[in-house]
N, C-alpha and C positions, 0 to 999 in steps of 0.2 A: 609195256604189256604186263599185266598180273602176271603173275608165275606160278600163281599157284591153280589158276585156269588152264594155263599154257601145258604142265609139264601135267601127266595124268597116270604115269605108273614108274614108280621106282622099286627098283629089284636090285636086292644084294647080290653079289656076286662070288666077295669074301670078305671074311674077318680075320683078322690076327687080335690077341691081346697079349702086350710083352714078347711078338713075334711066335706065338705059339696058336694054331687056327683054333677058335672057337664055332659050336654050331652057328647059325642063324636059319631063319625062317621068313619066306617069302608067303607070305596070307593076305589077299589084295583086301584091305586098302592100306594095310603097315605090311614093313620088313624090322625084324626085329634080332635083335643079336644075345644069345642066352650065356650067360658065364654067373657061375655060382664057385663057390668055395675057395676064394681068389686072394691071393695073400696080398694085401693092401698096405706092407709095412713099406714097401718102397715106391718109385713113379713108377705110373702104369700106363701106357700107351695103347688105344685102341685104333688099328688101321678097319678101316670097311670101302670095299669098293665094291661098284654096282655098276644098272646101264640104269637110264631114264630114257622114258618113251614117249614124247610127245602125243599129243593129242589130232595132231595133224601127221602121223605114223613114222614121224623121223625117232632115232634112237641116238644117243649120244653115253658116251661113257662117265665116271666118275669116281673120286678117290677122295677120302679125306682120313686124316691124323686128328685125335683129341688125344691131350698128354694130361697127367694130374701128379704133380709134384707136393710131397707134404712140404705142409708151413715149416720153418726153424725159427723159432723166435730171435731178434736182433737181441743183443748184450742191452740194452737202454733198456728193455722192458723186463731183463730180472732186476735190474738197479730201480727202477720203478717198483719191485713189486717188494723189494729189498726198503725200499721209502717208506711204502703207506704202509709196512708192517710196523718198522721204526715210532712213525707217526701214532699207530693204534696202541703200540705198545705203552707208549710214552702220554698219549690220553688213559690210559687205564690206571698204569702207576699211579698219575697226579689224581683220576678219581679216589684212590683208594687211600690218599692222605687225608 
């Protein structure tokens, strides 16, 4: 069965981000979740839970977690970046003999 035929109204219920509620807004045909001014220097965790209302008038619940973890570079990629500098350097020197 398509599911995007099937299911015909999802509605927020709540939001957290980093455990702390943020607004959202329910405007049919989106549910939307507002967060501005958000310190992004560590992982951020957004929970939202809602219902979905089929199209045949059943309702059903829903909950989902999106996590964003910053990158930390592996040790092998400053030794890489430690190389091609070595490499650049050592092309420059020998042009300039």
């Amino acid at each position: 069965m398509n599911t995007a035929t099937f299911f015909t109204d999802i509605t927020f219920t709540g939001a957290t981000l980093n455990g702390v509620d943020v607004p959202f807004y329910n405007v049919w045909p989106f549910s939307s979740v507002l967060f501005k001014d958000v310190d992004v220097t560590g992982p951020l965790t957004l929970v939202v839970n809602g219902t979905v209302t089929t199209r045949f008038g059943g309702t059903a619940s829903y909950g989902g977690m999106f996590s964003v973890t910053s990158a930390v570079p592996e040790p092998a990629t400053y030794g890489m970046l430690a190389g091609g500098l070595a490499v650049l350097a050592f092309a420059a020197r020998r042009r300039n003999r």
